[in-house]
N, C-alpha and C positions, 0 to 999 in steps of 0.2 A: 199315778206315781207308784201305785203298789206293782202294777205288771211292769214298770220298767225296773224295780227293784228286784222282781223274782226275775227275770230276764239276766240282767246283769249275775244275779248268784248263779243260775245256772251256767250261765258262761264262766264263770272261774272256777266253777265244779270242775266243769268239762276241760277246761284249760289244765287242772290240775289232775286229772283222771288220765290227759295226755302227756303231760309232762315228758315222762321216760322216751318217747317218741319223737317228743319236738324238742327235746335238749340236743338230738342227733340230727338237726339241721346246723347247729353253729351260732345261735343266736347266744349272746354272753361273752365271745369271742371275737368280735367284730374289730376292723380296725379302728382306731379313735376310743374301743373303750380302755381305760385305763388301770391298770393292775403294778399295785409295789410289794412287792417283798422283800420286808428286811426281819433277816431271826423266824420267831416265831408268831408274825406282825404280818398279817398280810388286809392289803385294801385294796378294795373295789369300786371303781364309777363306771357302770356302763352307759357311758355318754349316747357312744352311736346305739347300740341298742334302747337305748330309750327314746331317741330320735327316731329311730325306725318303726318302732310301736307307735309313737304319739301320731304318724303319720297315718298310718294303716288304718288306728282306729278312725283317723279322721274323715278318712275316704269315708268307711263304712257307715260311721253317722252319716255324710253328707248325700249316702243312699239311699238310707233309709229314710231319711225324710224327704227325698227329694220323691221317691217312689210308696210311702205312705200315703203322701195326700195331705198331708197338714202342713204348713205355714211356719 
């Protein structure tokens, strides 16, 4: 438990260390996420972007245990 927990913080280190970098692929701006603006009111859902993430990561787990070796 303790390395999957330092694992995961460094991965939002890094995620966050890149940021400035992968804000300039488009992600946030996807179609399906939804954005209102009225006045000085604005909201946010990014739907498809968090669909697309929840995906991604799923792959990646399904990797990593499929090629760890554990059950």
């Amino acid at each position: 438990m303790n390395r999957t927990l330092i694992i995961v913080g460094l991965v939002i280190v890094a995620i966050g260390l890149l940021w400035p970098w992968l804000s300039r692929l488009g992600l946030g701006r996807l179609p399906g996420d939804i954005v209102i603006r009225r006045g000085n009111f604005t909201f946010y859902a990014p739907i498809a972007t968090a669909l697309l993430a929840s995906v991604a990561l799923s792959v990646i787990v399904w990797l990593l245990r499929r090629y760890s070796g554990s059950s």
